[in-house]
DRENZANU-553194 format. One record per residue: residue in three letters; residue number from 1; x, y, z of N, C-alpha, C in turn. Coordinates in Angstrom, 1 decimal. Layout:
SITE   resn   resi       nu       nv       nw      cau      cav      caw       cu       cv       cw
SITE    ala    NUM        X        Y        Z        X        Y        Z        X        Y        Z
...
***
This chain:
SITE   resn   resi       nu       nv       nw      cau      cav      caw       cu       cv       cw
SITE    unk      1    -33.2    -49.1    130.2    -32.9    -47.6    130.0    -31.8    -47.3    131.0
SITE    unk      2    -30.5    -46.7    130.8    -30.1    -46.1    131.7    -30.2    -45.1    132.0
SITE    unk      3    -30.2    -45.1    133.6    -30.3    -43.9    134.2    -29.1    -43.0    134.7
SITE    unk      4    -29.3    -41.7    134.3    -28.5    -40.9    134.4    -28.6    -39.9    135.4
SITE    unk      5    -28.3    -39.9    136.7    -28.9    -38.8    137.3    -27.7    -38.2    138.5
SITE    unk      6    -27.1    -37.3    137.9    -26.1    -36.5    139.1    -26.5    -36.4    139.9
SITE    unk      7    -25.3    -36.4    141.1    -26.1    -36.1    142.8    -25.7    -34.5    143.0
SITE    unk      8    -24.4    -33.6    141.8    -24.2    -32.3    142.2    -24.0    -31.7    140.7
SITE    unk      9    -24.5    -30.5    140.6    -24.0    -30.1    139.2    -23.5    -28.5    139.2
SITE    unk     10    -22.2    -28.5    139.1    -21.7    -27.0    139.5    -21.6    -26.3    137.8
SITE    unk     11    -22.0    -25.0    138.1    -21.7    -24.4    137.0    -21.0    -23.0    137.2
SITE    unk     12    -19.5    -22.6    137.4    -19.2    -21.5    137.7    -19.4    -20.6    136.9
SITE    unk     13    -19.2    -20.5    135.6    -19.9    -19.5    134.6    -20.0    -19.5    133.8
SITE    unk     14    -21.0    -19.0    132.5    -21.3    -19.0    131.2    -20.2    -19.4    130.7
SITE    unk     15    -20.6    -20.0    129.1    -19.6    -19.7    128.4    -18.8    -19.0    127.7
SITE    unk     16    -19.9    -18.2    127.3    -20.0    -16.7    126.8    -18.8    -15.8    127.9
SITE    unk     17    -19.1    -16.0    129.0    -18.3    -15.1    129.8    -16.9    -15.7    130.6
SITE    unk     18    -16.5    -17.2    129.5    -16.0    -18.0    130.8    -14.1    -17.7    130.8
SITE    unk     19    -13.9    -16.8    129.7    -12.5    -15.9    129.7    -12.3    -14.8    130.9
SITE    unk     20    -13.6    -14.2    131.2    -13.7    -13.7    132.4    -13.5    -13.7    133.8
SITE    unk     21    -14.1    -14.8    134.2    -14.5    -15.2    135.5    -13.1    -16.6    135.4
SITE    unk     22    -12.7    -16.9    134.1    -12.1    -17.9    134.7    -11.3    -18.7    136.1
SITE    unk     23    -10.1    -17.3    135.9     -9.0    -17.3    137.0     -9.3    -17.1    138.0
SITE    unk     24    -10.5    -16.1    138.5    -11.0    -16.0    139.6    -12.0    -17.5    139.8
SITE    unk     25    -12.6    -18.2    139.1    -13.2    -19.6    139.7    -12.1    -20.7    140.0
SITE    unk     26    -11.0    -20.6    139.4     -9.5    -21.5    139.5     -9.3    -21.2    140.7
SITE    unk     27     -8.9    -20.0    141.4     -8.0    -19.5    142.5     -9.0    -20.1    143.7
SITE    unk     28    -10.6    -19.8    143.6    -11.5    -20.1    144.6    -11.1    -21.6    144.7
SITE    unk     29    -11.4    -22.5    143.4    -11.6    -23.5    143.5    -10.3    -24.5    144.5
SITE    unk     30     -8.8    -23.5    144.1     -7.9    -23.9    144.4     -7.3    -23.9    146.2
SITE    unk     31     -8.3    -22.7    146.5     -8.0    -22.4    148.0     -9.5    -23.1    148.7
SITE    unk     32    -10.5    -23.1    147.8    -11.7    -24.6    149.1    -11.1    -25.9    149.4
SITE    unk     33    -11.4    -26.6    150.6    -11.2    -28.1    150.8    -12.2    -28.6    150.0
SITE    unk     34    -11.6    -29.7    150.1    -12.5    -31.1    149.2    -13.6    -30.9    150.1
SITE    unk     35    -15.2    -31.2    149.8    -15.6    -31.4    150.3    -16.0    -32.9    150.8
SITE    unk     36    -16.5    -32.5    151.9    -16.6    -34.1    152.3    -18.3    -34.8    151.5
SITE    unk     37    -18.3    -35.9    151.7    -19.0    -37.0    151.1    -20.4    -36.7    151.8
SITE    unk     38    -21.7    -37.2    151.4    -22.6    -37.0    152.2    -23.1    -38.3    152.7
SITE    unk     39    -23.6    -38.5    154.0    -24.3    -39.2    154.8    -25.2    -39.6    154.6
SITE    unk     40    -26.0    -40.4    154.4    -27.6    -40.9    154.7    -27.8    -42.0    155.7
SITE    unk     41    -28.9    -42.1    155.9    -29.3    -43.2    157.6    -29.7    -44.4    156.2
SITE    unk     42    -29.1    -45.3    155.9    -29.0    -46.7    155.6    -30.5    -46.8    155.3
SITE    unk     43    -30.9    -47.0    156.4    -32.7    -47.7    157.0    -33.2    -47.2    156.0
SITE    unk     44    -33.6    -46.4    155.8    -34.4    -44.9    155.2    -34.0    -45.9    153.4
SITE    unk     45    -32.7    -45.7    153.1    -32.5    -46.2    151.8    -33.2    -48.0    151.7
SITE    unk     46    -32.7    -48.4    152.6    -33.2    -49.7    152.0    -34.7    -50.1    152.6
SITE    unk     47    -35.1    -49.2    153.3    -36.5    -49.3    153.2    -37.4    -48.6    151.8
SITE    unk     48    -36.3    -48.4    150.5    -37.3    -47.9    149.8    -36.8    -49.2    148.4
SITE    unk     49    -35.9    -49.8    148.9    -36.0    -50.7    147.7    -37.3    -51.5    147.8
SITE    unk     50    -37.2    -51.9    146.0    -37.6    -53.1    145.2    -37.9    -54.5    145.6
SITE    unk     51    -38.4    -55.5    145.8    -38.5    -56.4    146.3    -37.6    -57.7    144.7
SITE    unk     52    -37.1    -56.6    144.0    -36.3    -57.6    142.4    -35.6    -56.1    141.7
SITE    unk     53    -34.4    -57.0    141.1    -34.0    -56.1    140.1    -33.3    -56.7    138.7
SITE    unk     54    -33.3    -55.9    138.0    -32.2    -57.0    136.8    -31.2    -55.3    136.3
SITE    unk     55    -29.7    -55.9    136.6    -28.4    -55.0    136.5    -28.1    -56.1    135.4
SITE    unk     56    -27.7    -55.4    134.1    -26.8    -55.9    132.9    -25.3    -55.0    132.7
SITE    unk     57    -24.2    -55.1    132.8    -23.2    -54.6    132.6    -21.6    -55.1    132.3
SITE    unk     58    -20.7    -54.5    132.3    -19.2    -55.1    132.5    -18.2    -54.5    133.2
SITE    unk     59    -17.7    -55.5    133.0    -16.2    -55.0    133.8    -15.2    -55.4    132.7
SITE    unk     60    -14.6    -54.1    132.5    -13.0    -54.7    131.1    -12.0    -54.5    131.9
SITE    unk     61    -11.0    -55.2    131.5     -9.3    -55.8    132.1     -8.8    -56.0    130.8
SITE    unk     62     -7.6    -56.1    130.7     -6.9    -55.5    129.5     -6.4    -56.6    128.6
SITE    unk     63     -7.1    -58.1    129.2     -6.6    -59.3    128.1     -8.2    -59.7    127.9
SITE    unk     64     -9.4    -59.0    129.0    -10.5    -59.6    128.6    -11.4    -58.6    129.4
SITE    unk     65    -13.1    -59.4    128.8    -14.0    -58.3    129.3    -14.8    -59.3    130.2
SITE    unk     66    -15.9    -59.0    131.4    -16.8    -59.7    132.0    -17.9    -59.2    132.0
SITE    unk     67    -18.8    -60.0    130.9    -20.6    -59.8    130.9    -21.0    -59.9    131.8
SITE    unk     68    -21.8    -59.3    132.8    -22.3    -59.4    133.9    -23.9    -59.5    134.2
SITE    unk     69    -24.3    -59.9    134.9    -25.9    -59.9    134.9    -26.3    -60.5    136.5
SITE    unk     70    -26.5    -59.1    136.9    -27.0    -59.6    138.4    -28.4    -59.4    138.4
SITE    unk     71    -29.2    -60.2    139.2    -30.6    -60.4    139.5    -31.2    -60.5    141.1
SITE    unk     72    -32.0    -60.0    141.6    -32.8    -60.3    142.9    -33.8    -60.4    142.5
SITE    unk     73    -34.8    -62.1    143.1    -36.2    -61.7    143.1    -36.3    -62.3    144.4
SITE    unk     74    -37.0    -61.2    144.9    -37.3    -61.6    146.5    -36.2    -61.8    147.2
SITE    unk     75    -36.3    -63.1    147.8    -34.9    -63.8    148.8    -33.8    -64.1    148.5
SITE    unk     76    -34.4    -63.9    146.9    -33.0    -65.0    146.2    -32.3    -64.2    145.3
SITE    unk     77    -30.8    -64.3    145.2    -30.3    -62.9    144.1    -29.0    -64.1    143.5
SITE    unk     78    -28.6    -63.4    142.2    -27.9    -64.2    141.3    -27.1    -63.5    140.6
SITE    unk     79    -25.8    -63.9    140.0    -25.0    -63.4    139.5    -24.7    -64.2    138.6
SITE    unk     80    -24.3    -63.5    137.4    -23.8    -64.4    135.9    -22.6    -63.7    135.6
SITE    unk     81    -21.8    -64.3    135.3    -20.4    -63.6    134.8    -19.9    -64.4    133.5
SITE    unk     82    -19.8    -63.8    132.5    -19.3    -64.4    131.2    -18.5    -63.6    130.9
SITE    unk     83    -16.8    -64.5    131.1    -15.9    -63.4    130.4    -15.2    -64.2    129.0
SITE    unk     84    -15.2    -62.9    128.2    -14.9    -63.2    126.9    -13.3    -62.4    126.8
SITE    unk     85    -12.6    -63.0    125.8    -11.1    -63.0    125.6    -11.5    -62.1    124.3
SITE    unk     86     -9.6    -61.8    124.2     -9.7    -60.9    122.9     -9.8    -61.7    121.6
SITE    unk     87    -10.3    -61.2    121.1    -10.8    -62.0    119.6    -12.3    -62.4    119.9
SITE    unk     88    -12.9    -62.3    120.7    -14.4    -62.7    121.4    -14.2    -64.4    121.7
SITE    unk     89    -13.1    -64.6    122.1    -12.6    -66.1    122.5    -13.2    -66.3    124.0
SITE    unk     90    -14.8    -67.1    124.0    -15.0    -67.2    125.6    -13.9    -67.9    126.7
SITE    unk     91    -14.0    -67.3    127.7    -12.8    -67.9    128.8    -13.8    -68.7    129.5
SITE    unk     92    -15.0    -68.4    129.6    -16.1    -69.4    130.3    -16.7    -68.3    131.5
SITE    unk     93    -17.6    -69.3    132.3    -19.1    -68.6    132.8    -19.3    -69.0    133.7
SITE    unk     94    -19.5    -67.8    134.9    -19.3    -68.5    136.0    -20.8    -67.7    136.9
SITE    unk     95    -21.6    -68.5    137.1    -22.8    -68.5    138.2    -23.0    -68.9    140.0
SITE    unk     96    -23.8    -67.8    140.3    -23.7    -67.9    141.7    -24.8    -67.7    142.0
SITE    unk     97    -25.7    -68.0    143.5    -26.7    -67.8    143.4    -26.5    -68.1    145.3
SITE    unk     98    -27.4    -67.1    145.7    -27.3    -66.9    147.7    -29.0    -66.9    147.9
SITE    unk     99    -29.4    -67.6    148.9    -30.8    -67.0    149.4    -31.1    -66.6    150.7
SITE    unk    100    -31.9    -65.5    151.2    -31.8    -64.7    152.4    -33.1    -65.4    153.2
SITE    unk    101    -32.4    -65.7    154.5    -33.7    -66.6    155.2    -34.2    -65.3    155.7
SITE    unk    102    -35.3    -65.7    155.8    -36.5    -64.7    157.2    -35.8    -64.2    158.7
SITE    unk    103    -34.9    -65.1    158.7    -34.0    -64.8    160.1    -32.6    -63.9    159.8
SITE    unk    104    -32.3    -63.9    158.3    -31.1    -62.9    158.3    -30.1    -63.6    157.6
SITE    unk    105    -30.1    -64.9    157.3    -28.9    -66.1    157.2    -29.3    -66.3    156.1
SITE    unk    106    -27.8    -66.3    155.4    -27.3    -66.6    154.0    -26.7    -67.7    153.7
SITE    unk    107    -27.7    -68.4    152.3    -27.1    -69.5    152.1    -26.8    -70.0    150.5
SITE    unk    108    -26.0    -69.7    150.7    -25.4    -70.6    148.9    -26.4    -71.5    148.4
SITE    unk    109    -26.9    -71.0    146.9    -27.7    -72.2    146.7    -26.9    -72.7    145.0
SITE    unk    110    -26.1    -72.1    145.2    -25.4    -72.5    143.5    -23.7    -71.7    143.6
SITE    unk    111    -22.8    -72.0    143.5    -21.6    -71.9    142.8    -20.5    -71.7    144.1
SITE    unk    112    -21.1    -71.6    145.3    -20.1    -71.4    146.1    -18.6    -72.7    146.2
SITE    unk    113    -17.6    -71.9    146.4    -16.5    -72.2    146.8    -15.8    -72.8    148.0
SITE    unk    114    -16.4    -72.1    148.7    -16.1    -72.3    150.6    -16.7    -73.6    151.2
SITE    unk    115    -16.0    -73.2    152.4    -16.2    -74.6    153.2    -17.6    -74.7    153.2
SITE    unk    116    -18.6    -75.7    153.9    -19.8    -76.2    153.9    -20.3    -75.1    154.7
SITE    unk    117    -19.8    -75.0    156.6    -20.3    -73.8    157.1    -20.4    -72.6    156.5
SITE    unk    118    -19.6    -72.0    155.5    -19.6    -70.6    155.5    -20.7    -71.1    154.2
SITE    unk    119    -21.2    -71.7    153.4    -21.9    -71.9    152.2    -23.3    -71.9    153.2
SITE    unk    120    -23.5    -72.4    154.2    -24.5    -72.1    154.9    -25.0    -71.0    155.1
SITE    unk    121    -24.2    -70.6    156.0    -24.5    -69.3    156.2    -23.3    -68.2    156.1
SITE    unk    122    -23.3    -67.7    155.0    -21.9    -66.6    154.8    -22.1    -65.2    155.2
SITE    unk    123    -20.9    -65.6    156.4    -21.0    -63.6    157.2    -20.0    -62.9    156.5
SITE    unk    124    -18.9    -63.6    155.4    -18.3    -62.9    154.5    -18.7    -62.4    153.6
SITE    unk    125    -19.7    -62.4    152.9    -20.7    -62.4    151.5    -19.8    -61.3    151.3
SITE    unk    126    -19.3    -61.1    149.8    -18.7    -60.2    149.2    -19.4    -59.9    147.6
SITE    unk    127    -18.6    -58.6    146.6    -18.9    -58.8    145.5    -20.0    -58.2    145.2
SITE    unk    128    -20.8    -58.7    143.7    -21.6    -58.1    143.3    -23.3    -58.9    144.1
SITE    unk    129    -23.2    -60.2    144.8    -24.0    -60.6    145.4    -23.9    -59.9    147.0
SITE    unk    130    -23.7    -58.5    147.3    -23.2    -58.1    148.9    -24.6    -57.7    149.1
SITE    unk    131    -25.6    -57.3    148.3    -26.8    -56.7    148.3    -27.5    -58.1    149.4
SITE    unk    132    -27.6    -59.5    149.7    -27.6    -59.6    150.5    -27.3    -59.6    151.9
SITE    unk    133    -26.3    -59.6    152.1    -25.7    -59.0    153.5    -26.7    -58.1    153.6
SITE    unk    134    -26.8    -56.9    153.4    -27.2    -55.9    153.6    -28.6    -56.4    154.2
SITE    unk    135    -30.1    -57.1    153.5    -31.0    -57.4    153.6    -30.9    -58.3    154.9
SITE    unk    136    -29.4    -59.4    155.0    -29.9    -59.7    155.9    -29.6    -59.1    157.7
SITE    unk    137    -29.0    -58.4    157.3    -28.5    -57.4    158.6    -30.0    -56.7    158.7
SITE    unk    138    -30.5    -56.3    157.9    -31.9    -55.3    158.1    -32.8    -56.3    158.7
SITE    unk    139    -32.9    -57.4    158.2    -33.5    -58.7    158.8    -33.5    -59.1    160.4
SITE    unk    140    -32.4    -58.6    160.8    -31.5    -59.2    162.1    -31.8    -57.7    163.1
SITE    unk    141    -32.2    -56.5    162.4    -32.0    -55.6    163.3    -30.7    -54.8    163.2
SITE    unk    142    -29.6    -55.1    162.8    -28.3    -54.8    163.1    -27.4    -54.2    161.6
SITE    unk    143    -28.4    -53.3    160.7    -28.4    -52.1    159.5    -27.4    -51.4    160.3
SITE    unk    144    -26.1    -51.2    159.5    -25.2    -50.0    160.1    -26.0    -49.0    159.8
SITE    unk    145    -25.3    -47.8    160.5    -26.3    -46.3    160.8    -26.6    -45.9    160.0
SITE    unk    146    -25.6    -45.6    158.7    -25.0    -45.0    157.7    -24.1    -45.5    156.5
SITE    unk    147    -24.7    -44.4    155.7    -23.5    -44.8    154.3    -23.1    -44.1    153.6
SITE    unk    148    -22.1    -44.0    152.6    -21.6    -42.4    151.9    -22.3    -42.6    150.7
SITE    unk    149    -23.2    -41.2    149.7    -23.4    -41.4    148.8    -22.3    -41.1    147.8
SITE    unk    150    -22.2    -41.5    146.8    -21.1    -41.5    145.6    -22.2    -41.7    144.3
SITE    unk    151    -21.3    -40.8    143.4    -22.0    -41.2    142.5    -21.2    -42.3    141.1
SITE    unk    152    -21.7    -42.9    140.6    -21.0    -44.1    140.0    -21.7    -44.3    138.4
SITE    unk    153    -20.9    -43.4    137.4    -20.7    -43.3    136.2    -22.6    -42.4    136.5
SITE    unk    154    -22.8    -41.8    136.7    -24.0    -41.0    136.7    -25.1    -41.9    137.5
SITE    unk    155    -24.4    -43.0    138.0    -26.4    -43.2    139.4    -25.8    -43.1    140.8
SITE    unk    156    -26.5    -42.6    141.8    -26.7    -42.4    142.8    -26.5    -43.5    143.4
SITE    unk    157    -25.5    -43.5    143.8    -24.8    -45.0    145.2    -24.9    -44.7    146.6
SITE    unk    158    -25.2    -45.6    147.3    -24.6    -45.5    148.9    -23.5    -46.5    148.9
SITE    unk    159    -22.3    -46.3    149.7    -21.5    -47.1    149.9    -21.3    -47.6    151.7
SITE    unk    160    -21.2    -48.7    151.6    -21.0    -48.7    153.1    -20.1    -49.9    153.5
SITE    unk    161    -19.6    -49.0    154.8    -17.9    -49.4    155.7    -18.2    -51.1    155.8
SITE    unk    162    -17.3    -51.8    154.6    -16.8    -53.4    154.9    -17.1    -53.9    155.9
SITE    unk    163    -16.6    -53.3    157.1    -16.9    -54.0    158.5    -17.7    -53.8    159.0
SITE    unk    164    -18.3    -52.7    158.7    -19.9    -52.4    159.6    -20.7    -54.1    158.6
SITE    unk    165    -20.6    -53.9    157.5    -21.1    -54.6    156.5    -21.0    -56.5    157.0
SITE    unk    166    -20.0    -56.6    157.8    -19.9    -58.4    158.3    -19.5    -57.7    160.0
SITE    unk    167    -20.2    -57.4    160.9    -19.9    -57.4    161.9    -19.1    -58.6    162.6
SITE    unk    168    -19.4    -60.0    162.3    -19.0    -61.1    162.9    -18.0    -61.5    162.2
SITE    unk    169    -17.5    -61.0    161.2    -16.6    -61.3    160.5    -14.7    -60.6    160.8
SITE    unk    170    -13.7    -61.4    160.7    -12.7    -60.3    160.9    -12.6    -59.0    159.4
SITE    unk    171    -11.7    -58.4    160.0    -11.4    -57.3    158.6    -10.8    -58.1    157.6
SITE    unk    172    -11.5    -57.3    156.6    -10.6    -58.0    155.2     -9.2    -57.4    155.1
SITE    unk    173     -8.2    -58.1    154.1     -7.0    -57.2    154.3     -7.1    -56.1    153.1
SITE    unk    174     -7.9    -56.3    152.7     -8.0    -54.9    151.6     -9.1    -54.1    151.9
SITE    unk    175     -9.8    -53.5    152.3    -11.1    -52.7    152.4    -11.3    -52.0    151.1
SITE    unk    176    -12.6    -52.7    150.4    -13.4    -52.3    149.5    -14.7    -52.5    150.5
SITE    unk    177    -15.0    -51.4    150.1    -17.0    -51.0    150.4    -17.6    -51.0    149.5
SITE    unk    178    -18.6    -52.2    149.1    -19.8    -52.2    148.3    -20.6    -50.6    148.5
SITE    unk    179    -20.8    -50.5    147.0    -21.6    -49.4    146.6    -23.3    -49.8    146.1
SITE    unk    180    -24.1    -49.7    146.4    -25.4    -50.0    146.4    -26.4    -49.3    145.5
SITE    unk    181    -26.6    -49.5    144.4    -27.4    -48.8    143.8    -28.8    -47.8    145.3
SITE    unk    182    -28.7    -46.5    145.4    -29.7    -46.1    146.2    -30.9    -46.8    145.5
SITE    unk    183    -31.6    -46.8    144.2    -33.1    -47.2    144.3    -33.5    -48.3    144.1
SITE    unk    184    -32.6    -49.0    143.7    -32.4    -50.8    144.0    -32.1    -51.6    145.0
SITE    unk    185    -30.8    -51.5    145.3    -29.7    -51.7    146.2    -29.1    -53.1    145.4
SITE    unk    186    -28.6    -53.0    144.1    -28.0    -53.1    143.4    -26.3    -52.9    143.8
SITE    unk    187    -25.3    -53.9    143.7    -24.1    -53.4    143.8    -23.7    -53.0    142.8
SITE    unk    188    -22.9    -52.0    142.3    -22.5    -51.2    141.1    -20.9    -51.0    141.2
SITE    unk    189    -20.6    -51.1    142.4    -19.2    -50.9    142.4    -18.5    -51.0    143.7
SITE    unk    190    -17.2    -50.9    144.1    -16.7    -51.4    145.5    -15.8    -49.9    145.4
SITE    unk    191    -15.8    -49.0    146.7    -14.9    -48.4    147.0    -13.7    -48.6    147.7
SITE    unk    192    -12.8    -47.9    147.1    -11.6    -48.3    147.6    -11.4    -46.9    149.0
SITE    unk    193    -11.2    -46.8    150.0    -10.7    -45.3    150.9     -9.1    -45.1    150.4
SITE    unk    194     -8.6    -46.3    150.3     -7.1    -46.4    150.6     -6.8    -45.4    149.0
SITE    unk    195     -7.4    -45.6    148.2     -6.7    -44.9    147.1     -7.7    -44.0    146.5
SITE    unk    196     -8.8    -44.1    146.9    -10.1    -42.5    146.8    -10.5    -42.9    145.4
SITE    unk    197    -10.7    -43.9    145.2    -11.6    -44.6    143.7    -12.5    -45.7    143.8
SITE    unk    198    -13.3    -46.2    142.7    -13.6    -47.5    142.6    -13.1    -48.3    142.1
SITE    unk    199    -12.9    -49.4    142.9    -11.7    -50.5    142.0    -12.4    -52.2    142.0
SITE    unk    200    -11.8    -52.9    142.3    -12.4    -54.3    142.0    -13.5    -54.5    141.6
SITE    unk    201    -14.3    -55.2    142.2    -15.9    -55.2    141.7    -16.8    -54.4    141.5
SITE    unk    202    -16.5    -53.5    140.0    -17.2    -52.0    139.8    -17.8    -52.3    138.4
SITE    unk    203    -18.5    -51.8    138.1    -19.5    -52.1    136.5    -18.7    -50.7    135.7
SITE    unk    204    -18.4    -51.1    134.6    -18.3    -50.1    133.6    -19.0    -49.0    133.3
SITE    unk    205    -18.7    -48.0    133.0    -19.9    -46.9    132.3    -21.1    -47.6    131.3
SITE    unk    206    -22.2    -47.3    131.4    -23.1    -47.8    130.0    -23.9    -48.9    130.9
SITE    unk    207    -23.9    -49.6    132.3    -24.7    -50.3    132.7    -26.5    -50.3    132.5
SITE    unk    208    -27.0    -51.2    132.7    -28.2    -50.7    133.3    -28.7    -51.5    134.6
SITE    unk    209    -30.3    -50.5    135.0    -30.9    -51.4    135.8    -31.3    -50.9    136.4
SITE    unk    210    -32.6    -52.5    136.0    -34.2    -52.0    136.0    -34.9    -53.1    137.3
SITE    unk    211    -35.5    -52.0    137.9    -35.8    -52.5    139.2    -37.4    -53.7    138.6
SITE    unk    212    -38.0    -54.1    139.7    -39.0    -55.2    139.5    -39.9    -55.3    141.1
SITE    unk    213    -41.0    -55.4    140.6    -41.6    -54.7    142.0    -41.7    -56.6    142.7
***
């Protein structure tokens, strides 16, 4: 089932009256600042996840689409990516698979790329598998403070700062912040600051996902 749930819902005025009130809600709206983003203490969030979840969704690009299917049960979390070409012509299928030790340390148990050390234990972890990082920093003691909520095609996200996210790690040269499903911690999408959107690793509208106790 997807869930749909706004984090703000403004209604300046009827519709019945909305010839009225218009120009005066335009001019307000035109002279407020943006507001800023809201804060939550991290801890608090991922002390209320799930110990599993199963996310089904896509990502479309404009010569193809990617079936997605991320999974956590317990320690272990997985990713499926099937992208299909136009004409429904598969391009092929690409699986991953990380598991979170008791001590914090992440380790490739299927599809990694990287050298042997970092497949050991990766303090880069990126992507729609970043939901470990997070678990294992909570593991370690060392949960950044905070995260911004966003909302992401109608669910409730925390997003949080790339580098708080690999403290041991240098900066990336792009900063994208994984966005965390709040009642999962599900990644759903990566924010961009530099250009005030979600861009690379983001799920389409129409996702789902359903948590697993």
């Amino acid at each position: 089932m997807i869930r749909s749930r706004p984090l703000l819902v403004l209604a300046a005025c009827a519709a019945a009256v909305a010839g009225v009130c218009g120009a005066g809600v335009a001019a307000v709206a035109a002279a407020a600042p943006a507001a800023e983003p809201r804060t939550v203490a991290l801890a608090d969030v991922v002390a209320g996840w799930p110990d599993g979840f199963v996310v089904t969704g896509a990502k479309s690009e404009p010569l193809y689409t990617e079936h997605i299917r991320i999974e956590r049960s317990g320690d272990d979390l997985r990713v499926l990516i099937a992208v299909i070409g136009q004409g429904d012509e598969p391009f092929g299928t690409q699986r991953s698979a990380v598991h979170v030790g008791d001590d914090g340390t992440i380790a490739w148990t299927r599809g990694c790329a990287k050298d042997p050390d970092s497949c050991a234990d990766d303090t880069t972890l990126r992507g729609f598998l970043a939901t470990a990082a997070v678990i294992g920093l909570a593991r370690e003691g060392r949960l950044p403070r905070e995260g911004v909520v966003r909302d992401v095609h109608g669910t409730p996200a925390v997003c949080v700062d790339d580098a708080a996210l690999h403290p041991d790690a240098a900066p990336a040269h792009v900063r994208l912040d994984p966005c965390f499903d709040v009642a999962t911690g599900a990644v759903l999408a990566h924010w961009s600051p530099d250009s005030a959107a979600f861009v690379g690793a983001t799920l389409a509208p129409g996702f789902t996902v359903t948590p697993r106790p």
